[in-house]
C-alpha positions in Angstrom: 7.4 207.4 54.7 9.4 204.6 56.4 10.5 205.4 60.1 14.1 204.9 61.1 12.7 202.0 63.4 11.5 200.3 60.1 14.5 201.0 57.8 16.8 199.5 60.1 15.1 196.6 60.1 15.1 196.8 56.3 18.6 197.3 56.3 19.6 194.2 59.1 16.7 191.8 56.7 19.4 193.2 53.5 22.5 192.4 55.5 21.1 189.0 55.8 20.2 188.7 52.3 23.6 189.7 50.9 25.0 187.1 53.6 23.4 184.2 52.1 24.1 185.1 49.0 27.5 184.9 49.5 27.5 181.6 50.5 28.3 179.5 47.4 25.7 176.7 48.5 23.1 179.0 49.1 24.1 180.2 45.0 24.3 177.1 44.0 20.7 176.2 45.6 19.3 179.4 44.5 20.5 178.9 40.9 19.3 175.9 40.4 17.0 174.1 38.4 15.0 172.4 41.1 14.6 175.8 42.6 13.0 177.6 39.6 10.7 175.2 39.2 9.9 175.5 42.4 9.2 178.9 42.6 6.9 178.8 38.9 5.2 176.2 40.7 4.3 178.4 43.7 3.9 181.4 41.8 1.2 179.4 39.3 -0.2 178.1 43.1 -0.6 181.6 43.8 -2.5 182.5 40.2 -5.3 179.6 41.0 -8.7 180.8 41.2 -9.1 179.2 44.8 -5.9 181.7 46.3 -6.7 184.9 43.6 -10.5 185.6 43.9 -10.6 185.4 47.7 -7.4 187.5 47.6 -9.1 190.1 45.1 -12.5 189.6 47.4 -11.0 190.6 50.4 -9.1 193.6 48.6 -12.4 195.0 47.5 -13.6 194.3 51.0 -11.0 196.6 52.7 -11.6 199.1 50.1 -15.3 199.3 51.4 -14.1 199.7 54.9 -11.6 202.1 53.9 -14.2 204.5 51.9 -16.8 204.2 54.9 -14.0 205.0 57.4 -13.2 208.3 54.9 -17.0 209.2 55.5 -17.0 208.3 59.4 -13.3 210.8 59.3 -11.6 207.9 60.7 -9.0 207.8 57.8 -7.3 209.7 55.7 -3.9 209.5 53.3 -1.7 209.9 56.7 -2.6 206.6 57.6 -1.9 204.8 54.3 1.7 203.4 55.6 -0.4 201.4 58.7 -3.3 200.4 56.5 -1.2 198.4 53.8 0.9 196.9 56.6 -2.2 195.7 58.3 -3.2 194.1 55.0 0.0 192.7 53.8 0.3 191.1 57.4 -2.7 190.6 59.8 -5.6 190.6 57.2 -3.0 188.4 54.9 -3.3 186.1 58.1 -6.5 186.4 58.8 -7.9 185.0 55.5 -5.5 181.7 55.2 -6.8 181.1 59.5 -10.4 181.3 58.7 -10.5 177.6 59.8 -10.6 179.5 63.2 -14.0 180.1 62.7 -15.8 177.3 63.1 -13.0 175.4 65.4 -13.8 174.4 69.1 -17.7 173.8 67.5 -18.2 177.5 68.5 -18.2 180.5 65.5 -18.1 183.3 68.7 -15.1 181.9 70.0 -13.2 183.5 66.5 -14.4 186.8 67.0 -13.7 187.0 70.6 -10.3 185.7 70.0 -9.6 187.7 67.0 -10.8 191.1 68.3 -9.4 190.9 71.8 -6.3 190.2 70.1 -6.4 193.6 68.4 -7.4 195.7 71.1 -5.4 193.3 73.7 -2.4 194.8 76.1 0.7 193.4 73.3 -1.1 195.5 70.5 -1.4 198.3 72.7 2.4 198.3 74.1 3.8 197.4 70.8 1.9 201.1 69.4 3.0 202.7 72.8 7.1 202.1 72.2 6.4 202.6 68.6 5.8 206.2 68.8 9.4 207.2 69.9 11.8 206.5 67.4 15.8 206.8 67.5 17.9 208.1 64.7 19.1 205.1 62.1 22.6 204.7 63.9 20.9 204.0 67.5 17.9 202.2 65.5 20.4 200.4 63.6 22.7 199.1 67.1 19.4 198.5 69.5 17.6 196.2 67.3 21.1 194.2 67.1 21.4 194.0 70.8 17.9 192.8 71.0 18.5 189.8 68.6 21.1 188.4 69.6 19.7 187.4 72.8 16.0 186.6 71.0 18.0 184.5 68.5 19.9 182.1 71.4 16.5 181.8 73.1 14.5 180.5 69.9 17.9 178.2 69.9 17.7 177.3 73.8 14.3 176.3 73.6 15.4 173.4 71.4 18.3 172.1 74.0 17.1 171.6 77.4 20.8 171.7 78.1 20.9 175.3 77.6 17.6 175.9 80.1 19.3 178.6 81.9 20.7 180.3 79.1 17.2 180.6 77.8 16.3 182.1 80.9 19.3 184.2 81.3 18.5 185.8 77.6 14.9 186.4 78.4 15.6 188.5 81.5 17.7 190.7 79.2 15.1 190.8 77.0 12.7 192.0 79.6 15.6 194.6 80.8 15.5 195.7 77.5 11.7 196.2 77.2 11.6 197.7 80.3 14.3 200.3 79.1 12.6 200.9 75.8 9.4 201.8 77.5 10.5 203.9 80.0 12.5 206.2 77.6 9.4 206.3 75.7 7.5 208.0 78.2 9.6 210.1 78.8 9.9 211.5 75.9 6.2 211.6 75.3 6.1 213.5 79.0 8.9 215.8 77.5 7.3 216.7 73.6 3.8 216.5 75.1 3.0 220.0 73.2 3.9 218.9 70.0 2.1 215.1 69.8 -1.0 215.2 67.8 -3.4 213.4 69.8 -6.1 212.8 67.3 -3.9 211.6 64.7 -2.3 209.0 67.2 -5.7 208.1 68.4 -6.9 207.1 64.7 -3.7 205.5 64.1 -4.0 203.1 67.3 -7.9 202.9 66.1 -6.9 201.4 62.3 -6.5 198.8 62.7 -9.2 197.7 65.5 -11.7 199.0 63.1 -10.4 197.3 60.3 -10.3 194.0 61.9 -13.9 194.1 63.0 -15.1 195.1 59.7 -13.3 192.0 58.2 -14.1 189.7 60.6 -18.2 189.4 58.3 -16.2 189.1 54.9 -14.1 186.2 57.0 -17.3 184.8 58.4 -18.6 184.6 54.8 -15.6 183.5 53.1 -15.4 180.4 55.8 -18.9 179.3 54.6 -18.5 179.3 51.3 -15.2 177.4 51.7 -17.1 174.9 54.2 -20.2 174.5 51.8 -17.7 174.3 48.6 -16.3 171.0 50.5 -19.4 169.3 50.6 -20.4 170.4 47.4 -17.8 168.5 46.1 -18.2 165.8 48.2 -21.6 165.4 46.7 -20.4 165.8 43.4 -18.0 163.3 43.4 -20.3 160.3 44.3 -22.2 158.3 41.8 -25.3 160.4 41.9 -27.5 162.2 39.5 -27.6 166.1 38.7 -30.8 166.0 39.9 -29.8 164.4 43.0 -27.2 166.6 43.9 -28.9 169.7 44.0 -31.5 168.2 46.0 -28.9 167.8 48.5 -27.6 171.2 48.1 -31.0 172.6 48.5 -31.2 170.5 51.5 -27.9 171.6 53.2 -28.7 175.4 52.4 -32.4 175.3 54.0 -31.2 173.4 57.0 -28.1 175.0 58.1 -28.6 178.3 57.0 -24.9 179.9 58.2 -23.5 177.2 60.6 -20.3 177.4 59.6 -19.1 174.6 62.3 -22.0 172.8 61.5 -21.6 172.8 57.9 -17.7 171.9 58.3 -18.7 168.9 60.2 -21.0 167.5 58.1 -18.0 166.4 56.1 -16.9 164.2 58.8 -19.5 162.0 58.9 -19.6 159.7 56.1 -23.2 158.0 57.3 -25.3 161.3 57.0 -23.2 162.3 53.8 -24.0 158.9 52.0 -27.7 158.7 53.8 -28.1 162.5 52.0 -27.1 160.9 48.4 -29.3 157.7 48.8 -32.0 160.5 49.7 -35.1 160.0 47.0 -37.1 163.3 47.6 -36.0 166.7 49.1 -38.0 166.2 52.3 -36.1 163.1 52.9 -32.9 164.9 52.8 -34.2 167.7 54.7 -34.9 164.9 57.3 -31.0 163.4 56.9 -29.7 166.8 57.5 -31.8 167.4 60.6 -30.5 163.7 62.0 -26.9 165.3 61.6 -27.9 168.9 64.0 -29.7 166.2 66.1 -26.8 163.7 66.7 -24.5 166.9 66.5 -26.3 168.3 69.4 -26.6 165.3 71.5 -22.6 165.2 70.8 -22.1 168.1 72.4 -24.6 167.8 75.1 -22.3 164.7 76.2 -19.2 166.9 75.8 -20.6 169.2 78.5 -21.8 166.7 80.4 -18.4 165.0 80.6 -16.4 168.3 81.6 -19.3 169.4 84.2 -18.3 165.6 85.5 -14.4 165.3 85.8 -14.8 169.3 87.0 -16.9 167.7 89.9 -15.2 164.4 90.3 -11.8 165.7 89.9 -9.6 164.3 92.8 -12.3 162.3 94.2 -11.9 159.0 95.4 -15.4 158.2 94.7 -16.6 154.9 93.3 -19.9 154.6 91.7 -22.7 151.2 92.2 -20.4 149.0 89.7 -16.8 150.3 91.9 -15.7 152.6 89.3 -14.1 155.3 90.2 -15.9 158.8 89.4 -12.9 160.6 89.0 -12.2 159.3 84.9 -10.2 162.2 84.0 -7.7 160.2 82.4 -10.0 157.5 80.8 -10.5 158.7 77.3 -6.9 159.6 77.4 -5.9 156.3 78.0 -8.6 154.7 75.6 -6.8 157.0 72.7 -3.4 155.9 74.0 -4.2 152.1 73.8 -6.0 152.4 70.3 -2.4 153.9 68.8 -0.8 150.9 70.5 -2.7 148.5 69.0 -2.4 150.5 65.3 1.2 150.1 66.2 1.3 146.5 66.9 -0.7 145.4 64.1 1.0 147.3 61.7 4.4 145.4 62.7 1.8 141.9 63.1 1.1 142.3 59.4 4.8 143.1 58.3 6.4 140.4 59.9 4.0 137.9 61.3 4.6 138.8 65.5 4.1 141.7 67.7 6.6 143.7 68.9 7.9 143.3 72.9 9.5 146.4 72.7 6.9 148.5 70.9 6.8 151.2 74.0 10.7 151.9 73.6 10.1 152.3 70.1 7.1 154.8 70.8 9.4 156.7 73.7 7.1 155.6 76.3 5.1 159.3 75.2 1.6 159.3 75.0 1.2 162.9 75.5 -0.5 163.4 72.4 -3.0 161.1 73.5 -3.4 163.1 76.7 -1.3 161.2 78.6 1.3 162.5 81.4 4.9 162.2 80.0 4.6 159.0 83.3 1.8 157.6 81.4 1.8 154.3 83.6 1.1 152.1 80.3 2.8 148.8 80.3 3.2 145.9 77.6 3.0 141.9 78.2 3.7 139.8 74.8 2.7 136.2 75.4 5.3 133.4 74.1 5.5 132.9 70.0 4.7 137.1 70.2 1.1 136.1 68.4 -0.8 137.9 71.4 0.0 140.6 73.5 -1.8 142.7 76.6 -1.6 145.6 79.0 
């Protein structure tokens, strides 16, 4: 059964609804023809095998946890309401992030991040204020006083003009935290006697122990999707049958469950066309093993490289050649100067001359590059604009 905190949320979302709909635009939009093809095409998206079966996988996968947790008495019908929510929203999640897994080059890194978040201090105070709930009038007026000030921050954080109402709103907000969590306990300090501890401890429990016991099925799931990719890959070159499950045989015996490793291997089109060209299964054993080795000495120089600008950082060092140590900013600035020069060639071969204004036209912002928002970059053009330099 839904709590009053929940229907007047349902009832503000229904408000909303009705709202738009009476807005002849959003009708007209609605109601037309662009928009019900749109919505057949998402709903056949939807109905492809690559969205259902992992869909119907990982339903059959909670359904295991949920018949081992009845065994282990960690669940029963009382907590039905917080076990579909957790599958229509953070296992729903969950599944379309597996990319997580093998980000960073590190699978551990996923389950770290993905259980602390569970058990981490927002899950627990979001339970905490949870378990005192007003009647639907006082439900209905608090969550409108709460977003109105959350809706002018999300809007303040896109005008830096409005800085300190942004500020302003999110100090009511905290007031209003702070409120809501102080009349919380004391209303647990009041109805102690009547709180069923047990049943609040396997409620706050659900979904930690649901999470861990999908975070295997997720571990899986990103294998196979990261092993389907190169499957394809292979398939789609000019190679025979023959050949192509040589190099699957080869991929499977060499890195096992890597699921970064196996998501990399996409990336680098020399092993992936050496692994084709491969005449016995040895031989593309022996490409595969090339990739872990150049992946490995990859790495090793990323570690190498932060263990140096952690040690040089700030120094005024030079080394034998007068370089400074202290090269924080060089890759940066290498990445910064290669979209430069993709810039200005892109206007060389449109018109014939490069640009002497190409850094107002890029905003002077190389912060995606690394860059401080001062990134110090400047632009010469020689005379007839056929050369340039920095």
């Amino acid at each position: 059964m839904l709590t009053n905190r929940e229907l007047a949320a349902l009832i503000w979302i229904g408000v909303a609804v009705l709202c738009l709909l009476a807005t002849k635009s959003v009708r007209s939009a609605l109601l037309s023809r662009s928009m019900r093809s749109s919505l057949v095409g998402v709903v056949k998206a939807f109905l492809k095998p690559q969205i259902l079966i992992p869909l119907v996988a990982m339903l059959a996968w909670i359904g295991l946890e949920l018949s081992i947790g009845v065994r282990l008495e960690l669940w029963n019908p009382a907590l039905a309401k917080g076990t579909i929510w957790w599958t229509l929203g953070s296992a729903g999640v969950l599944l379309f992030n597996y990319t997580q897994i093998a980000s960073n080059g590190d699978d551990r890194h996923f389950f770290r991040r993905t259980i602390l978040a569970t058990v981490g201090v927002a899950a627990f105070v979001e339970f905490f204020v949870n378990l005192y709930v007003m009647s639907l009038p006082l439900e209905l007026g608090f969550q409108m006083v709460v977003a109105v000030p959350s809706v002018m921050v999300a809007v303040a954080r896109q005008k830096p003009e409005l800085q300190s109402v942004k500020v302003f709103c999110e100090r009511v907000l905290v007031l209003i935290g702070l409120a809501l969590f102080a009349l919380v306990v004391r209303q647990i300090y009041t109805h102690w006697h009547q709180l069923d501890a047990r049943e609040l401890l396997l409620e706050f429990m659900l979904p930690v122990w649901l999470t861990v016991g999908l975070v295997p099925f997720l571990y899986i799931f990103s294998i196979y999707v990261a092993y389907d990719a190169i499957f394809r890959r292979i398939s789609g070159d000019e190679t025979t049958r023959r050949s192509r499950w040589r190099s699957r045989f080869a991929l499977l015996s060499v890195l096992y469950f890597r699921a970064s490793a196996v998501r990399r291997f996409t990336g680098y089109l020399y092993f992936t066309t050496k692994l084709g060209e491969a005449q016995t299964f040895r031989a593309a054993r022996a490409v595969v093993a090339n990739f872990l080795d150049e992946l490995s000495r990859t790495e090793k120089a990323k570690l190498d490289e932060e263990r140096r600008s952690r040690r040089y950082s700030g120094s005024q060092e030079l080394d034998d050649e007068g370089r400074r140590l202290d090269r924080r900013e060089f890759a940066a600035t290498m990445d910064a100067l290669r979209w430069l020069a993709t810039c200005q060639m892109g206007w060389h071969r449109k018109g014939g001359r490069y640009r002497r204004d190409m850094l107002k036209i890029l905003g002077h912002d190389f912060t995606r590059q690394g860059l401080p928002g001062e990134s110090g970059v400047s632009l010469h053009v020689a005379r007839g604009d056929q050369s340039w330099y920095t």
